[in-house]
C-alpha positions, 0 to 999 in steps of 0.5 A: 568721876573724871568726864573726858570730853575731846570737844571742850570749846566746841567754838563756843563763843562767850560774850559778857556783856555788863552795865558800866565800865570796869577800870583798874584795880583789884575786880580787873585783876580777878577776871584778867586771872581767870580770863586769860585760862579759858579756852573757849574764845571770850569777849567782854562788853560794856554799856554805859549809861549817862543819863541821871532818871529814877531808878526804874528810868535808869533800869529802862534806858540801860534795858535798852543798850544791853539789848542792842548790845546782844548778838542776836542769835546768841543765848543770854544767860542773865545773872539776876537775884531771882535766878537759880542758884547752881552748884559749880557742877550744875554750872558746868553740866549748862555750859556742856549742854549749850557748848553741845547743842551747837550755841555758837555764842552764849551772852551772859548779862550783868545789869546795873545797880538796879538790876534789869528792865523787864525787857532785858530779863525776858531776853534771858533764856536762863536767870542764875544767882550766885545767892542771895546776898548782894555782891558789887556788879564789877566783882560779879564779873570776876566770880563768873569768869572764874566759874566759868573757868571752874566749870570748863576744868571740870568739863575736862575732869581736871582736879581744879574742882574738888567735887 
């Protein structure tokens, strides 16, 4: 079933915002293809932590930065291995109903190797998974552009998503 919907971007704004810095290379490549086909507007940001602690400490300080990094009227959406594990179409169904109710700007988080602080997570007003495994931070930054993308072609019932 094919969803025609005139009002795809809605001007919706995107931000990712990431722990750590995504420099050139095969990971850059992947979310630049992707980027670069979305209409929605779309930004990414990066916090960077230099300080050298436990890993909760280190969790904690870079708890702190994303969240002065956040829009504060934006919706977070935290990627976190205890989050909900979508279907692309569930994906695409999230995005249609923010974009919907008028979200001006939806902020996906992306923590550092330790995942989030306590205070970063409860920011969140959705946690997804993309599974259980364990996947490199930078990569998940390509895998959810592109889902994102995923999600915005099937939102216009473009045959990109076989469903």
């Amino acid at each position: 079933m094919k969803r025609q919907h005139l009002n795809t971007t809605a001007s919706m704004k995107l931000i990712l915002l990431c722990v750590g810095t995504l420099k050139a290379g095969p990971e850059k490549d992947l979310l630049d293809q992707y980027r670069t086909r979305l209409s929605w507007p779309f930004e990414m940001r990066e916090v960077i932590c230099r300080k050298i602690g436990s890993p909760d400490q280190v969790k904690s300080w870079e708890g702190e930065l994303l969240l002065q990094a956040i829009d504060p009227d934006s919706v977070v959406v935290g990627l976190d291995e205890r989050g909900a594990s979508l279907t692309s179409p569930e994906f695409a169904k999230i995005l249609e109903n923010y974009r919907d109710e008028g979200t001006k700007s939806l902020t996906f988080l992306i923590g550092g190797a330790d995942g989030f602080s306590d205070a970063a997570r409860s920011r969140c007003q959705r946690l997804i998974s993309f599974g259980q495994m364990t996947w490199p931070h930078l990569l998940v930054r390509g895998l959810l552009v592109e889902q994102i993308y995923r999600a915005q072609q099937i939102l216009i019932g473009h045959p990109y998503h076989r469903v």
